[in-house]
C-alpha positions in Angstrom: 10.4 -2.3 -17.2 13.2 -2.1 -14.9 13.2 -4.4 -11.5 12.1 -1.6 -9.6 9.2 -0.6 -11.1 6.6 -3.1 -9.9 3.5 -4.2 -11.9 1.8 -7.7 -11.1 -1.3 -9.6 -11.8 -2.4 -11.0 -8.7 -4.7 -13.8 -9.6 -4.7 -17.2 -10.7 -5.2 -17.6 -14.3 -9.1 -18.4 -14.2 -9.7 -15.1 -12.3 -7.8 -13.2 -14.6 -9.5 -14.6 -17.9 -13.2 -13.8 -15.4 -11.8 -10.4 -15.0 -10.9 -9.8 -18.8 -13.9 -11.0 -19.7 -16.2 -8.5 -17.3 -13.7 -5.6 -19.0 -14.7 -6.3 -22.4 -18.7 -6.2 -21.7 -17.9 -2.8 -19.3 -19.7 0.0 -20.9 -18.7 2.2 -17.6 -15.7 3.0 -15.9 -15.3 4.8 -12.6 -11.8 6.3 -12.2 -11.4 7.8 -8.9 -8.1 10.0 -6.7 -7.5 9.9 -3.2 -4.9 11.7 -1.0 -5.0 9.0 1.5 -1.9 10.4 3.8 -0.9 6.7 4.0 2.9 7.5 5.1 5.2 6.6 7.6 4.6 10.3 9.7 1.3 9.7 9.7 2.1 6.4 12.2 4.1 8.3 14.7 3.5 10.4 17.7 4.5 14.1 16.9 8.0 15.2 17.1 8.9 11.4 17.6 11.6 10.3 14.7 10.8 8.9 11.6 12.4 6.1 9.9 10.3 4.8 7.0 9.2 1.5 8.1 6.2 2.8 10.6 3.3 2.9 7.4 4.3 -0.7 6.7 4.2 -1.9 10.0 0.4 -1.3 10.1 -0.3 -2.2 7.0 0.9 -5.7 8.2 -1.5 -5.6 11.3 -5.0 -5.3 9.5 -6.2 -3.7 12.8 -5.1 0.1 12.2 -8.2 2.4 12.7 -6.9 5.0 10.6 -6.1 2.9 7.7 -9.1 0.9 8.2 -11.5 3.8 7.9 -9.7 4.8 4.2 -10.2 1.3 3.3 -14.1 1.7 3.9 -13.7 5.2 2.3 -12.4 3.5 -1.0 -15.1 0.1 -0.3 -17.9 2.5 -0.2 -17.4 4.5 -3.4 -15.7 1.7 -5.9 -13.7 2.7 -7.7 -13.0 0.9 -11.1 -9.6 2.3 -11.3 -7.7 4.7 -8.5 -4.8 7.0 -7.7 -4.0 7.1 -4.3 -1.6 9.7 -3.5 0.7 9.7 -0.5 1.1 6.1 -0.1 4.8 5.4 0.5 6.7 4.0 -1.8 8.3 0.5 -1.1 10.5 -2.2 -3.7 8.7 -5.3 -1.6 5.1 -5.4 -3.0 4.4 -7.9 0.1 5.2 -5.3 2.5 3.5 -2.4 0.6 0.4 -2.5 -1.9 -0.2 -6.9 -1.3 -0.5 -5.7 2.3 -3.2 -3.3 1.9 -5.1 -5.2 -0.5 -5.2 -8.5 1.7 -5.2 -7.0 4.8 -7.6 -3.8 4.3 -9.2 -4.0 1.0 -10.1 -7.3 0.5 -11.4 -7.6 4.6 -15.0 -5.8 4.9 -14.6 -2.8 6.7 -17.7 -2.0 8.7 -20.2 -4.0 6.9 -18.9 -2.1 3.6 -18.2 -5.1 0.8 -14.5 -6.1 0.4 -13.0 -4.7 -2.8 -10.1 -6.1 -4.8 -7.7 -4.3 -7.6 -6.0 -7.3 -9.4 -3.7 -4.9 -11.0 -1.2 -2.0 -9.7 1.5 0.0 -10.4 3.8 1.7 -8.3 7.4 3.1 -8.7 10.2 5.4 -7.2 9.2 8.9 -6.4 11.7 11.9 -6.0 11.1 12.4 -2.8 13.3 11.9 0.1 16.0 11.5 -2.1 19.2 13.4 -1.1 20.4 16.2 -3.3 23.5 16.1 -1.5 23.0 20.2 -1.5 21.6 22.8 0.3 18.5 23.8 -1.6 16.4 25.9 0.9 19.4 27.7 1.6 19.5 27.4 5.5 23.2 26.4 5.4 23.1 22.5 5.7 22.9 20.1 3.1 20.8 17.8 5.1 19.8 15.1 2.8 16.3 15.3 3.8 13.4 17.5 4.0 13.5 20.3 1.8 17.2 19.3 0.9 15.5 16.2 -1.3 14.9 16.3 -4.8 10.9 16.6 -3.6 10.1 17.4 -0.1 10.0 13.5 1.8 11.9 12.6 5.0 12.9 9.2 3.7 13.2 7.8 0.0 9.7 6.5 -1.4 8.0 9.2 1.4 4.3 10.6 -0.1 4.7 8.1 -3.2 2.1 7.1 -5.6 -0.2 3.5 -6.3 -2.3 3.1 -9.0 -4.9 0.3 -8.3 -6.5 -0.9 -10.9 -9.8 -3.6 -11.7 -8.8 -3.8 -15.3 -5.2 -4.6 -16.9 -2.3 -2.5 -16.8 0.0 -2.1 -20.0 2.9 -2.7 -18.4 5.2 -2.5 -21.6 3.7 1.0 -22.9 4.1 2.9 -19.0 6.2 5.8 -19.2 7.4 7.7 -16.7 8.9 11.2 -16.1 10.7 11.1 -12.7 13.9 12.4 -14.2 13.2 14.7 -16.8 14.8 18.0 -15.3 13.2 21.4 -14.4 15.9 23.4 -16.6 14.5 21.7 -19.6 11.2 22.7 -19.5 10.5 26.0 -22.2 10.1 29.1 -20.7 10.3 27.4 -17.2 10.0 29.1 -13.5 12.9 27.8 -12.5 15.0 31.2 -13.6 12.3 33.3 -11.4 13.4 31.8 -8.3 15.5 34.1 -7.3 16.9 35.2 -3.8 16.0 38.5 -2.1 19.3 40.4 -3.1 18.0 39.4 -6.7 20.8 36.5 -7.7 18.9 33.0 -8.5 17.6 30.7 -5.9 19.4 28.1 -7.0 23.0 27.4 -8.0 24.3 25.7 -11.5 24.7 22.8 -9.5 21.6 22.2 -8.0 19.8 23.3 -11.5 21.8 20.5 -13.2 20.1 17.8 -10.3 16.6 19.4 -9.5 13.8 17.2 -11.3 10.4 19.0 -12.6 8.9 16.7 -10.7 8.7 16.4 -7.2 7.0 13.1 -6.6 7.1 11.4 -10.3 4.6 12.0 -13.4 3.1 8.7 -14.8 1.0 8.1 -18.1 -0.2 4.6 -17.4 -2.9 2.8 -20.1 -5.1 0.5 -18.6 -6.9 -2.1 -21.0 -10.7 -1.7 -20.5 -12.5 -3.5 -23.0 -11.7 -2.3 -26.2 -10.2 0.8 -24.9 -7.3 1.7 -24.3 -7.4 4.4 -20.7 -4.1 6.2 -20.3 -4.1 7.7 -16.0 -2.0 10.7 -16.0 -1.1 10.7 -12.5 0.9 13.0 -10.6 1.2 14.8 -7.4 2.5 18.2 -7.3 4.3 19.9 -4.4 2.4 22.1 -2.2 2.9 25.7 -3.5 3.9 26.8 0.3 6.2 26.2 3.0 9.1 28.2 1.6 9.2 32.1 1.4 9.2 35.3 -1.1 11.0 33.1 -3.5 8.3 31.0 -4.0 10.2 28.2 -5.5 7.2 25.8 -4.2 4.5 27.6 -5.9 6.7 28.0 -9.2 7.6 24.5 -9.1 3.9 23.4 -8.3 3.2 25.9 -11.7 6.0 23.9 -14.1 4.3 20.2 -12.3 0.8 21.3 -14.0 1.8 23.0 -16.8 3.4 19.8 -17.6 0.2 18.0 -18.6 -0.7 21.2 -20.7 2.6 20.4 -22.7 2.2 16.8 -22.3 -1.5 17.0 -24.2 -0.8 19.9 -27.0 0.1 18.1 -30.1 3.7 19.3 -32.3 6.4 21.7 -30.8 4.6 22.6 -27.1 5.2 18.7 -26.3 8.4 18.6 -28.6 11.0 19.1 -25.4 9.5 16.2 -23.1 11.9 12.5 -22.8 10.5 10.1 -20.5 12.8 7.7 -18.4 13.2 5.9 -21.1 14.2 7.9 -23.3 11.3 8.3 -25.2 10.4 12.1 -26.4 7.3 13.7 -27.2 3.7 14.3 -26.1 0.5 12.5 -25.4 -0.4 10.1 -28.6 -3.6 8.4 -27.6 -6.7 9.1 -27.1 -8.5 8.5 -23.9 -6.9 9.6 -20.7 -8.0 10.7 -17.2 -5.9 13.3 -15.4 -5.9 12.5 -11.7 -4.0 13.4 -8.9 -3.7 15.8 -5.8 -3.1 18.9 -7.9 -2.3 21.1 -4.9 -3.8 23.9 -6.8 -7.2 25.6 -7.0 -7.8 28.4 -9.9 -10.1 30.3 -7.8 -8.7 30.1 -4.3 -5.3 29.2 -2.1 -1.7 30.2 -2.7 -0.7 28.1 -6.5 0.5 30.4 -9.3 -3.2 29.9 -11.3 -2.4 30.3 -15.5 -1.0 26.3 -14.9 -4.4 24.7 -13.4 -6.5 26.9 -15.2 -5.2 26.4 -18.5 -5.1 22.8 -17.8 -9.1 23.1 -16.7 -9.8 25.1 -20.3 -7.2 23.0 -22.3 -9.4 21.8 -25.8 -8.5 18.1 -25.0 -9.5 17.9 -21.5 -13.1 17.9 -20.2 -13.5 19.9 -17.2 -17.1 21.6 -17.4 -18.9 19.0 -14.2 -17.3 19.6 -11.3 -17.4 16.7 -8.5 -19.7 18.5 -5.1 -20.2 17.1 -2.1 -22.7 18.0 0.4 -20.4 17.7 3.4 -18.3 20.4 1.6 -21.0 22.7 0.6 -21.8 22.5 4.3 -18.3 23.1 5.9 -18.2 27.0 4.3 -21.6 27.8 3.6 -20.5 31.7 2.6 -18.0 30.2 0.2 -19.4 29.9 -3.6 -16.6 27.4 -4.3 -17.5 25.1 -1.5 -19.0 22.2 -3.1 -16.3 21.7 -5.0 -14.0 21.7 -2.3 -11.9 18.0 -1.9 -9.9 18.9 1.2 -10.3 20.0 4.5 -8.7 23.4 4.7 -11.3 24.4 2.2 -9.8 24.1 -1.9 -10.1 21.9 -4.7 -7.0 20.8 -5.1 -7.7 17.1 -5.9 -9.0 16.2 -9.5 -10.2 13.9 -12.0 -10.2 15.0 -15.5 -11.0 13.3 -17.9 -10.5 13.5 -22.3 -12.7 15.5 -24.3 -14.0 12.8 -26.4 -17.1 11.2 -28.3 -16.1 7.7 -27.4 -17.4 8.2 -23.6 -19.7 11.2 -21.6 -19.4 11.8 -18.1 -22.3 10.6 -16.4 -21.7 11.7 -12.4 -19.1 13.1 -10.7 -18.7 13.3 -6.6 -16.4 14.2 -4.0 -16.6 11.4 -0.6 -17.5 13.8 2.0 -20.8 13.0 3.6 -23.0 15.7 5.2 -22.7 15.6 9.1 -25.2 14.1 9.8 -25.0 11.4 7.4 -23.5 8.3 9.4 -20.2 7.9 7.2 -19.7 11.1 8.5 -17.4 9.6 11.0 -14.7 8.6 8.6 -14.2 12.1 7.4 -15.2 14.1 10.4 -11.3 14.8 11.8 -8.3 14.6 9.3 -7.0 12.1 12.0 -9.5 9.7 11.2 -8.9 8.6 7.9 -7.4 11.9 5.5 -7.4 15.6 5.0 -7.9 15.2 1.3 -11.5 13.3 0.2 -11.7 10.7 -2.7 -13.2 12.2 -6.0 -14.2 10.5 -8.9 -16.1 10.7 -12.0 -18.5 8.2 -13.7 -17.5 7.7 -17.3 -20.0 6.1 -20.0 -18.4 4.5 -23.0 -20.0 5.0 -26.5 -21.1 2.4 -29.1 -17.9 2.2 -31.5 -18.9 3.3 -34.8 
């Protein structure tokens, strides 16, 4: 594991063998996502510049409302393990994840009861990370924006955190932040093609532009006698460019990646980690998770990725998490319920293997009915997220 690829274990020696012990007995496991928009231009007026340092200001405070309120969000449902998308990538643990934990998490948050994730992982993301070309084609090699290798206006911008109650395998992580578009089969990458019909992009950006715009992670946590691999990812929005589409084909290849990544002999054949380990998916448990940024049934993403990955034979997809704050917010929509964002998609998920060693016992998406009083942490996006935590309640299965 490289130095900048942090994993720690935050207790004292007695609380780790307490914690090791309570993971053996476990005969549950809640696994849970959350698009928590903690990032540094979510800490800023609008239109004022942003530098990368405002998200980690706050976290030092302990007294930011915002991040408070997702605090209580996460306090209230607790989960066993969680994905938090869009939480900004830092090398100092102290100023980053420790901050959050001791200073939010661990700190009751409106009478909810403290919560603490003696495991993490976190690493570099792709975005904010200067191309050094022009890729949306506006004539300026910026260095930022959509000139990154993922959308981010600074390096570690919308990164990922994996918190975790249970211990993290450091040693067996891999990682797929620089496995390149081009060498994906039968990729979109050659469809991305300019209105006069000549490709989007050049052979030198195709020889620099990653698959993936934030990172892919398979990460096994140790629960028990299992061993939990998190798939975790973060696809780019499939808007916010034009009739190219190269954000919606790119958000297809960031999906269809898992499909790969799960199908066992030649389909998963092509894939080399960071470390230059190749192949597919090898274990057996595994929970999908991660703001998707695609819906099957609604929205603007290419669909055969997400719903193939919904109807793949290893994944089980058939309870979708509801809430009744959803179901209320579009009450003509059929697809409501299932809805884990406020612009009205599902675009966040949890998915978990198709296996006897554990059932799926409850699903739900945090997004109380108006009139239910944690309302007020999801009412406005500005007060804690636009995206709601889903999770899904997992039962494990006498061994044979």
């Amino acid at each position: 594991m490289g130095p900048r690829v942090l994993i720690t274990r935050l207790v004292v020696a007695a609380a780790m063998m307490t914690s090791e012990m309570g993971a053996t007995a476990t005969s549950t496991l809640r696994v849970a996502t959350f698009n928590a928009s903690l990032t540094g231009d979510q800490h800023v007026a609008r239109n004022e510049p942003v530098t990368g340092s405002e998200l980690f200001a706050q976290l030092a405070t302990g007294d930011n409302a915002r991040i408070r309120n997702v605090a209580e969000i996460i306090q209230r449902v607790r989960p066993d393990i969680l994905l938090l998308n869009e939480f900004d990538y830092t090398p100092d643990p102290g100023r980053g994840v420790s901050a959050f934990r001791a200073n939010y998490l661990q700190r009751s948050q409106s009478g909810a009861e403290p919560i603490d994730y003696p495991w993490f992982y976190t690493a570099p993301v792709n975005t904010g990370i200067d191309s050094g070309l022009d890729l949306d084609r506006d004539g300026i090699a910026s260095g930022r924006g959509q000139d990154a290798l993922g959308y981010g206006l600074y390096p570690g911008h919308y990164g990922m955190l994996l918190l975790s109650r249970y211990p993290i395998d450091a040693a067996a992580v891999r990682s797929f932040r620089r496995l390149l578009w081009r060498d994906m089969p039968h990729n979109l990458l050659q469809e991305v093609r300019a209105p006069d019909g000549e490709p989007w992009y050049d052979p030198a950006a195709r020889a620099v532009l990653p698959l993936s715009s934030k990172s892919h992670w398979d990460v096994p946590v140790r629960v028990g006698a299992h061993s939990v691999h998190i798939l975790a990812s973060h696809p780019t929005p499939p808007v916010f460019d034009g009739p190219e589409d190269r954000n919606g084909k790119r958000n297809h290849d960031e999906i269809r990646f898992w499909n790969d990544y799960l199908t066992a002999g030649a389909a998963g054949a092509w894939i080399r980690d960071d470390r230059d380990g190749r192949g597919g998916f090898e274990g057996e448990l595994f929970v999908i998770a991660g703001d998707l940024n695609a819906s099957p049934v609604e929205g603007d993403a290419i669909p055969p990725a997400i719903s193939s990955l919904l109807q793949h034979p290893r994944v089980q997809a058939s309870t979708v998490p509801t809430s009744a704050g959803g179901a209320a917010q579009r009450p003509e929509n059929p697809h409501a319920a299932g809805h884990t964002a406020s612009f009205g998609l599902r675009v966040d998920y949890v998915l978990p293997a198709a296996s006897p060693a554990w059932r799926v016992t409850g699903a739900g998406v945090f997004w109380p009915a108006s009139d239910d009083p944690l309302g007020r942490l999801v009412r406005d996006p500005r007060q804690s997220s636009d995206h709601r935590l889903v999770w899904v309640d997992l039962e494990f299965q006498p061994l044979p």
